[in-house]
VEXLUMKE-870745 format. One record per residue (C-alpha): residue in one letter; x, y, z. Coordinates in steps of 0.05 Angstrom, whole numbers. Last residue first. Layout:
N
a  X  Y  Z .
...
This chain:
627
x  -140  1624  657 .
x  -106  1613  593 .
x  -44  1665  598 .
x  -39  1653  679 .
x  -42  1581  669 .
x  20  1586  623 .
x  71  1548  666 .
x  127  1546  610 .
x  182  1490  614 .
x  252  1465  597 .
x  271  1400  621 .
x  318  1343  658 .
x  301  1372  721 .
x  270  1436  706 .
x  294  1502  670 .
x  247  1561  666 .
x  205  1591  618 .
x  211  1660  594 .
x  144  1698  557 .
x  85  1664  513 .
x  96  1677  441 .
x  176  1698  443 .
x  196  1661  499 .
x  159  1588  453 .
x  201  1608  393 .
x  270  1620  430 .
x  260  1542  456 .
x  247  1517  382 .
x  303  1556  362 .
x  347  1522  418 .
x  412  1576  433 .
x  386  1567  504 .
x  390  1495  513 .
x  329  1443  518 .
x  336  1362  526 .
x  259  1362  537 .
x  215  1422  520 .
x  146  1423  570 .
x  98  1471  565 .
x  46  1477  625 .
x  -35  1485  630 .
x  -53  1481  562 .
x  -131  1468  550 .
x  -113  1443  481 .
x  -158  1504  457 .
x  -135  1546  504 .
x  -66  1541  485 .
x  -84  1549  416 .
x  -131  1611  429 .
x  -63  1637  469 .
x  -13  1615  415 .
x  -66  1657  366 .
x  -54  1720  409 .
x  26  1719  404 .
x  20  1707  329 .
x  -23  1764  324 .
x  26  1809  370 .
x  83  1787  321 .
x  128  1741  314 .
x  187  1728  258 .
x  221  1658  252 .
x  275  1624  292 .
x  315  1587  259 .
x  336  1514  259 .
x  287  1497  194 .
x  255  1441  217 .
x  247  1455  288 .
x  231  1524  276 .
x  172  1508  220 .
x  150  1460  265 .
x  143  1517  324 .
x  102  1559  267 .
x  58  1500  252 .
x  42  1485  326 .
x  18  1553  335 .
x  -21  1562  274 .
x  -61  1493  283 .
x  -56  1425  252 .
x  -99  1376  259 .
x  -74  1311  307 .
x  -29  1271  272 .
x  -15  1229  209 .
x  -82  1259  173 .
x  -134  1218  134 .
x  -194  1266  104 .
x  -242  1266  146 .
x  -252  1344  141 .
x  -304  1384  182 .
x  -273  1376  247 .
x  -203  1372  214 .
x  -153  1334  181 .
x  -182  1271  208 .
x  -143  1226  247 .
x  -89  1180  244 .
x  -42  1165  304 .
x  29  1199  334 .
x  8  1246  386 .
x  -20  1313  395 .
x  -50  1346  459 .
x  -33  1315  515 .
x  -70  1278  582 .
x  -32  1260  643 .
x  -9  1195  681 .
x  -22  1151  613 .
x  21  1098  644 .
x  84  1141  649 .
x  128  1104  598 .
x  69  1117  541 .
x  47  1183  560 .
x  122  1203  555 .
x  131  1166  486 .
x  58  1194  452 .
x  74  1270  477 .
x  151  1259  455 .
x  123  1244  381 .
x  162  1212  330 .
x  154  1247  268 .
x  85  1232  219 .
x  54  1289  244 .
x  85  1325  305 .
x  37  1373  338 .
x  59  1396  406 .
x  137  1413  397 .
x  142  1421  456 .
x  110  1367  497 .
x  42  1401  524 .
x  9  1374  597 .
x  -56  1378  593 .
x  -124  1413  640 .
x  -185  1382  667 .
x  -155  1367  727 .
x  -99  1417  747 .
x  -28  1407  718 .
x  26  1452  761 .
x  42  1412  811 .
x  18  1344  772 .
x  78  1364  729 .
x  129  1341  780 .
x  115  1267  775 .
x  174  1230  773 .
x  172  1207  706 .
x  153  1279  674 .
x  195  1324  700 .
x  250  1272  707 .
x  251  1284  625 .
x  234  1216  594 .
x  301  1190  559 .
x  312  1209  489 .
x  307  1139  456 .
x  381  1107  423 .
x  374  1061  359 .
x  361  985  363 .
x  369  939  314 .
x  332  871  313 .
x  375  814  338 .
x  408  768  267 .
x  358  728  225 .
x  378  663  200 .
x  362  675  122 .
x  431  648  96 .
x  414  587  132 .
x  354  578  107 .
x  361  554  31 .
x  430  519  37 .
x  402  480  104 .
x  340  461  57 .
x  387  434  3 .
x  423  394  51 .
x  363  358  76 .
x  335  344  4 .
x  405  312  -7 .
x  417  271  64 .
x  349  244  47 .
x  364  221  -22 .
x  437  206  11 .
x  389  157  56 .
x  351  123  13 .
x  268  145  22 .
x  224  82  36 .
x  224  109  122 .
x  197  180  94 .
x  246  237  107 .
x  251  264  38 .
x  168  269  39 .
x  168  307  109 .
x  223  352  71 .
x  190  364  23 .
x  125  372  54 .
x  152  425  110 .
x  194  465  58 .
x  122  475  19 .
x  95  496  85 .
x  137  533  98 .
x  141  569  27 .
x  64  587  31 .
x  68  607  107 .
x  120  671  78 .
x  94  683  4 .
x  25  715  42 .
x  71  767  69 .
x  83  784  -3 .
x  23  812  -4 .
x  48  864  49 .
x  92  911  -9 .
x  18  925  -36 .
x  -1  966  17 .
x  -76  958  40 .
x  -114  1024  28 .
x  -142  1008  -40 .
x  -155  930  -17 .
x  -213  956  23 .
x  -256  989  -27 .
x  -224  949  -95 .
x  -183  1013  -136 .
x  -125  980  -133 .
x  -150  904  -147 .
x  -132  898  -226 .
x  -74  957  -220 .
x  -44  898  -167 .
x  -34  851  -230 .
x  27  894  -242 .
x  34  935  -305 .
x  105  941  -340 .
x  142  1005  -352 .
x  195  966  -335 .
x  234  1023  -276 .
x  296  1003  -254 .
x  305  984  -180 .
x  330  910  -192 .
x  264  909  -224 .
x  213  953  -223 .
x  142  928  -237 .
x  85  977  -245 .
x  15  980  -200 .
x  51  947  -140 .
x  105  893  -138 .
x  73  856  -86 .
x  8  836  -121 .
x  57  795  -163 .
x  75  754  -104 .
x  14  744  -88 .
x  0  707  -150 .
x  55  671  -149 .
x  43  647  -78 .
x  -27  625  -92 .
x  -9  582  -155 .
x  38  553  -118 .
x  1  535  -61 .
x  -48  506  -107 .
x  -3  471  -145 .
x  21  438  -85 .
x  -47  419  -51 .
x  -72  385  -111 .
x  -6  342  -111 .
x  15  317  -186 .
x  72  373  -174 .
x  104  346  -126 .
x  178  335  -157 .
x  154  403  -196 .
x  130  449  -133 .
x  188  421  -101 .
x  235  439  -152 .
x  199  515  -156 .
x  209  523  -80 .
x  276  503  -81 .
x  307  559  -133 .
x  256  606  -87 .
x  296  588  -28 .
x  371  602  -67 .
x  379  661  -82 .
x  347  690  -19 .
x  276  702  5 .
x  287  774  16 .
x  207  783  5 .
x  166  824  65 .
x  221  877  80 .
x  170  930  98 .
x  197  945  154 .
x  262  971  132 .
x  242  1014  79 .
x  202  1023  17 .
x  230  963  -13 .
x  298  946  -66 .
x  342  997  -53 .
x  344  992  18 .
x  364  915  15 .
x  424  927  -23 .
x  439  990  32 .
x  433  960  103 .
x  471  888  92 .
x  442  814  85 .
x  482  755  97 .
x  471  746  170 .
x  405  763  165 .
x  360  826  190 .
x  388  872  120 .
x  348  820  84 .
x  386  780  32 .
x  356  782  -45 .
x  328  739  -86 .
x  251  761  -78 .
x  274  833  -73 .
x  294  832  -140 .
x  214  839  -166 .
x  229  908  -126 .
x  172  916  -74 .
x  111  968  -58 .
x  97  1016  -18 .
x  85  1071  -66 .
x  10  1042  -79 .
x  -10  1072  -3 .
x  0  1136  -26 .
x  -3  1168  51 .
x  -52  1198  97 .
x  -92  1140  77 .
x  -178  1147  58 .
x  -225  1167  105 .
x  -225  1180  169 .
x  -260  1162  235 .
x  -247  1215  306 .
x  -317  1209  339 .
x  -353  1139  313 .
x  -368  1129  240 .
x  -327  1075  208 .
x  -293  1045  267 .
x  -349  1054  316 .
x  -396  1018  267 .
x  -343  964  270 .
x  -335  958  337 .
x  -413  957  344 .
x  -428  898  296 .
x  -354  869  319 .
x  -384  810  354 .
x  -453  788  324 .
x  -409  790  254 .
x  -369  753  269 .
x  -420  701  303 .
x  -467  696  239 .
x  -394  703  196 .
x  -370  636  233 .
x  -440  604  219 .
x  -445  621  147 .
x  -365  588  145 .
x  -374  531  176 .
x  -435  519  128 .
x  -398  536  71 .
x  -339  490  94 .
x  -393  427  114 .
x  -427  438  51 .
x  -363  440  2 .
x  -321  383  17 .
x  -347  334  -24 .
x  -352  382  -83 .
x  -283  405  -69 .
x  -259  333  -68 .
x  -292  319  -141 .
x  -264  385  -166 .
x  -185  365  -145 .
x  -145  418  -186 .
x  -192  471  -200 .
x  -222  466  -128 .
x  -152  463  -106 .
x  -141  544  -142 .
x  -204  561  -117 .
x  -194  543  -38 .
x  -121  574  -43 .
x  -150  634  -70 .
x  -200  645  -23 .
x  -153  627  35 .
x  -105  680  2 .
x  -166  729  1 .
x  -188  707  74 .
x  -121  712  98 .
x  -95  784  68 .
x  -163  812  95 .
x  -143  795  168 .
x  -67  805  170 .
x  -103  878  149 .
x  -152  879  205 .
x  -90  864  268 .
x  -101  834  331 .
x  -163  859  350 .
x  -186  841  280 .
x  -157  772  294 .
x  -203  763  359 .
x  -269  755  307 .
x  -244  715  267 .
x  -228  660  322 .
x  -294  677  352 .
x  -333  672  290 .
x  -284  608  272 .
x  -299  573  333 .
x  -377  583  335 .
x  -376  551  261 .
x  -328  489  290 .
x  -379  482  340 .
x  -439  487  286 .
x  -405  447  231 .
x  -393  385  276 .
x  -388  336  233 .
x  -356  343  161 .
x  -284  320  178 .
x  -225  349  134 .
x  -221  431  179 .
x  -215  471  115 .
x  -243  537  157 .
x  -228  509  219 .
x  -149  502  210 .
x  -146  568  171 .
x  -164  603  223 .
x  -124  565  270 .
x  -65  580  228 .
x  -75  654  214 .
x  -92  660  288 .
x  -19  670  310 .
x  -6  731  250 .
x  11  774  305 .
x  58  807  260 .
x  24  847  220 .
x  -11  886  280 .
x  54  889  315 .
x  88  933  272 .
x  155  958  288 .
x  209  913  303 .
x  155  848  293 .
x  150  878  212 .
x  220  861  195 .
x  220  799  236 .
x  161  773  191 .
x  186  789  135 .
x  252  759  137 .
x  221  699  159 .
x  222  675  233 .
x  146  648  243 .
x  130  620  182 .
x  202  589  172 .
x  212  559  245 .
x  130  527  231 .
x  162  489  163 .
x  222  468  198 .
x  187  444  265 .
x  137  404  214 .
x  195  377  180 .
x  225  354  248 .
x  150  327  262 .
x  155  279  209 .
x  88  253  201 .
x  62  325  152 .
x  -13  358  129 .
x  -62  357  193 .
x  -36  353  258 .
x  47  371  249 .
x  36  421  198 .
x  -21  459  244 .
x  23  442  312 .
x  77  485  278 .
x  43  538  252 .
x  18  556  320 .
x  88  556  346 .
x  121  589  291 .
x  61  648  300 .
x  65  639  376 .
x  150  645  373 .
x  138  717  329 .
x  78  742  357 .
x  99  726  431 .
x  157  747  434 .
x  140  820  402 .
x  84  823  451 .
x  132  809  513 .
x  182  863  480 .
x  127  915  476 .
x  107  897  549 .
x  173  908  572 .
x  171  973  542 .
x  95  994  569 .
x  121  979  639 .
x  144  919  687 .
x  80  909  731 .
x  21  951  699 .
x  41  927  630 .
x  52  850  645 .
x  -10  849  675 .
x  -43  887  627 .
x  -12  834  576 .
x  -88  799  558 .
x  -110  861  544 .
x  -49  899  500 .
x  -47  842  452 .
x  -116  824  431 .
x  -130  895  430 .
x  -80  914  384 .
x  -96  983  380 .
x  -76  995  307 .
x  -125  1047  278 .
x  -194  1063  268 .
x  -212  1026  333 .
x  -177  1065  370 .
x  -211  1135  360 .
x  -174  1183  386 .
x  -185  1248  434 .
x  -224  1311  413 .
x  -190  1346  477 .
x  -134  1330  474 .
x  -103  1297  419 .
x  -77  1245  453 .
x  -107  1210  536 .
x  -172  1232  501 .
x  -183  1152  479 .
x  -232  1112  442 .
x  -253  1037  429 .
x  -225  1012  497 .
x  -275  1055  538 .
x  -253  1057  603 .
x  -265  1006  660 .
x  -201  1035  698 .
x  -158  976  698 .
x  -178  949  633 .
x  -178  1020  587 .
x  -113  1028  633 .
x  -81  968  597 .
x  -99  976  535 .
x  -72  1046  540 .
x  -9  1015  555 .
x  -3  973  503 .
x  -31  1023  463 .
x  15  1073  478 .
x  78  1015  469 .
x  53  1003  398 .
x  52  1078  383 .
x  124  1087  415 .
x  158  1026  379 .
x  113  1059  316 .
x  166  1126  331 .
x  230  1089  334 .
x  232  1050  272 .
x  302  1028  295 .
x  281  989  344 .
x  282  1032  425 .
x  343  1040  473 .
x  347  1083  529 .
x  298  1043  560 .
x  354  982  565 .
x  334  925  601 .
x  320  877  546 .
x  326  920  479 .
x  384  893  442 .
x  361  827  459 .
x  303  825  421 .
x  326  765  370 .
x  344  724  421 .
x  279  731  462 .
x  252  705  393 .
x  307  655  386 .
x  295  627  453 .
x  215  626  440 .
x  219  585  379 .
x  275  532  414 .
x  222  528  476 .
x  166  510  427 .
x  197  461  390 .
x  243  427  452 .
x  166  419  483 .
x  142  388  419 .
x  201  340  419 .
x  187  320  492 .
x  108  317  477 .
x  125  266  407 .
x  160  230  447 .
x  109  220  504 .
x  66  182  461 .
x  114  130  435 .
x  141  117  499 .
x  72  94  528 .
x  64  55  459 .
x  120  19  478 .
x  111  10  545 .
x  35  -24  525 .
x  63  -65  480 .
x  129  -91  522 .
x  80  -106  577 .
x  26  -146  527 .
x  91  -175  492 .
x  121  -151  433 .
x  131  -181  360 .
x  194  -149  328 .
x  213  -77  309 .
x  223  -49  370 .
x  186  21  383 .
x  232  52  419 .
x  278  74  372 .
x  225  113  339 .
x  184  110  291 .
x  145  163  274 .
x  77  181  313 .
x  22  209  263 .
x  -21  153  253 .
x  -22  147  328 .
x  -63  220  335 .
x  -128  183  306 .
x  -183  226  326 .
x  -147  285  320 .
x  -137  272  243 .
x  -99  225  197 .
x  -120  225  127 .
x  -154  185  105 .
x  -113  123  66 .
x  -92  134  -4 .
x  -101  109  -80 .
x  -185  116  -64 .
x  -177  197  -53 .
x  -150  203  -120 .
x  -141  285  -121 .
x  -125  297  -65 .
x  -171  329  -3 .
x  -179  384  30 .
x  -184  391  95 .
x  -127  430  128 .
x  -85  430  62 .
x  -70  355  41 .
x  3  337  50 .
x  -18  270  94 .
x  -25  223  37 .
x  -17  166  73 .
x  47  123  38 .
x  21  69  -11 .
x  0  0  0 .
């Protein structure tokens, strides 16, 4: 009889289901056990039997264990830079400082019975709505503990962990149950979908994309291979879906078009199967949305229409996109890969979402031939291709020369939805498509019939495809320390209820944002005006804006910062600060890191009068100017 075919995708089926045995599933864990040493290989008596199969089932635990704690050493690894050091933060400073607010914020929202959707804590005193952009909810809730105890950068770290070792992880056990026997090719496949170049690119700055733990379990109800139990596995889904957009919307829409595609694509290959298949997924899938839907009715609606929604991107979303040589080439995060090759080739360095390496994609298409007659392999590879493509945006450049040529994304662009996603992300979709083809090649090269140097051979060319791609600690880049002002308290002295504490500059934009780091690494102690979020440009304006809107004042004191001089004021300039002070319901100024000869510092004398010098600070008490 012929090998199980265990390499179908989460439930569906290949495409001669009579040539193999079922596959194996929960119900039959046994069928999934390799040999081992301890299972002898001659008769056995009842004792010997029954020790055997003892042995046999607690392998399989110990290697899973070694799994597990092996993902979440090289994730600690891989923060290392950071542990203990505040003075440090990853070298896309400024979304450290977002994700770290809204860790923190998460955490207050629980403590304090607070709306979690929305927040006046920024941009005093319209506030922010959450929901419309990257809380992560599903992060920052469950780690309020972690947050109150050890602080919003610890926190960060935690979440970082997590997302990185809980997406191998969950990856892992998904390969392992329902498509490979060998479990080492199941650790392989899970070490790739969690540790790719793209996926510690975006863990150093974006947690949203990275928390891509659900993805698996998602995936594993939706093409679940039994057809009982449509209603439970329904309910599971709905939730399942359901935590994912507290995690992160756009890891969200990227799944259920790739699991789309993927369900197409082996529909095409293996009709009869799909057929078979169909009632119990549909149905799983009418329930799941029932319970979705029941669940983020009202975040939703808050999303969309609540106080402080947008429309549109403050940025041109389609200019994120990838050079077709980024597929081959070495992240700067490796061991191979250096700063400027990689710049050249995607928007920047969290965006890294190819840098496969020469010779990964080489491997990729020879498995995709030596198992080609697999439903589930040409469906994976038509799914990765055509994600892939999405990648390179509405024109293809190439080795950072301009074709000319139109991408398949100019097909999609203008799809509500898809329109704001950025087109460099598709490729994230390559990343779980290549482990798990590594994780069947390899689970077929270590098959018991297999000759050895076969297996040595498939084994070597896997080592030759990741180990260029071992990713090296995240970089760090020093963090302006929190003025002693602020971290010990001495603003509540001069900040009445009601009123905010204002970093100079106030208004930032895009820039990182001293009002969003302070508020983060003091717990939310006081309330600012500004931040780094999206919001609309204005009360009667939702069009996208990095920032809170902009006003006079906190133009003019950008325009200092920016230019290093300090520019002209006047008595009208000197009566707007005061409507704009009163407006953000200013009760002190507060300059970190400030000298004299500062043109920021000469600004803020010349609208509202001297300040004075504080620990660590420069600031202005101007309750006497608001009243």
């Amino acid at each position: 009889m012929g090998r199980p075919d265990t390499d179908r995708p989460v439930g569906l089926t290949a495409a001669s289901p009579a040539a193999a045995p079922a596959e194996p599933t929960a119900a039959a864990p046994a069928a999934r056990v390799e040999p081992t040493a301890a299972a002898p290989a001659g008769p056995a008596g009842p004792t010997d039997a029954a020790s055997t199969g003892r042995s046999r089932r607690r392998v399989p635990r110990r290697f899973d264990v070694l799994v597990v704690a092996g993902y979440l050493v090289l994730a600690v690894l891989l923060t290392a830079w950071q542990w203990g050091r505040p003075e440090r933060l990853f070298h896309q400073a400024g979304d450290q400082m977002l994700f770290e607010w809204m860790l923190a914020r998460a955490a207050r929202a629980v403590t304090g019975a607070e709306n979690p959707l929305h927040s006046t804590a920024l941009n005093a005193p319209d506030g922010v709505n959450l929901m419309a952009n990257t809380s992560v909810l599903g992060l920052g809730v469950p780690l309020t503990p972690v947050t109150l105890l050890l602080g919003s950068q610890t926190a960060f770290l935690v979440a970082v962990v997590c997302c990185l070792a809980g997406t191998a992880t969950a990856w892992y056990a998904l390969l392992a149950r329902r498509l490979v026997r060998s479990r080492v090719a199941a650790a392989v496949g899970g070490l790739f979908c969690g540790f790719a170049p793209g996926m510690v690119s975006q863990a150093g700055a974006h947690l949203h994309m990275a928390a891509q733990f659900l993805v698996p379990v998602i995936l594993g109800l939706v093409f679940r291979p039994a057809t009982d139990r449509v209603r439970r596995d329904g309910v599971l889904l709905g939730l399942a879906v359901a935590y994912q957009v507290f995690l992160g919307e756009e890891v969200l829409v990227f799944l259920a078009l790739a699991a789309g595609v993927l369900a197409g694509a082996y529909a095409l290959a293996d009709p009869g199967g799909a057929r078979r298949r169909a009632p119990a997924l549909l149905g799983r899938l009418g329930v799941g949305a029932l319970v979705a839907g029941a669940l983020l009715a009202y975040p939703l609606w808050f999303q969309f229409h609540g106080p402080g929604n947008y429309a549109g991107m403050p940025f041109f979303a389609q200019g994120y996109r990838l050079d077709a040589a980024s597929f081959t080439a070495a992240a700067r995060q490796t061991v191979v890969g250096d700063g400027h090759s990689a710049a050249l080739l995607s928007p920047n360095a969290t965006e890294e979402n190819s840098f496969f390496g020469p010779v990964l994609p080489l491997l990729a298409v020879l498995v995709v031939v030596r198992l080609w007659r697999r439903p589930l392999v040409r469906a994976l590879a038509g799914c990765g291709l055509l994600f892939a493509l999405l990648s390179l945006g509405p024109t293809i450049r190439v080795s950072h020369h301009e074709t000319g040529l139109p991408g398949p994304y100019r097909l999609v662009s203008g799809v509500p939805l898809l329109d704001l996603v950025v087109p460099a992300r598709f490729a994230l979709v390559c990343v779980p498509v290549l482990g798990v083809l590594l994780a069947l090649a390899l689970d077929r090269a270590y098959d018991h019939r297999v000759a050895p140097a076969r297996r040595l051979r498939w084994t070597a060319a896997v080592a030759a495809a990741l180990l260029p791609l071992v990713p090296t600690p995240i970089r760090t880049v020093p963090a302006g320390p929190v003025p002693a002002f602020v971290a010990d308290g001495g603003w509540r002295a001069y900040v009445p209820p009601g009123r905010t504490l204002v970093p100079v500059p106030p208004v930032t934009g895009a820039a990182v944002s001293p009002a969003t780091f302070w508020s983060a690494r003091t717990g939310l102690a006081f309330t600012a005006p500004g931040g780094y979020f999206i919001g609309p440009a204005g009360a009667a304006d939702r069009t996208a804006h990095w920032g809170a809107p902009d006003t006079p004042t906190s133009l003019l004191l950008r325009r200092a910062a920016e230019s290093g001089q300090v520019p002209p004021v006047g008595d009208a300039d000197r009566r707007q600060a005061v409507e704009d002070l009163r407006h953000w319901r200013a009760a002190v100024l507060v300059q970190a890191d400030s000298s004299p000869a500062d043109p920021v510092r000469a600004t803020v004398d010349a609208l509202v009068g001297p300040g004075r010098d504080v620990p660590g600070a420069h600031i202005w008490d101007v309750r006497p100017l608001v009243g």
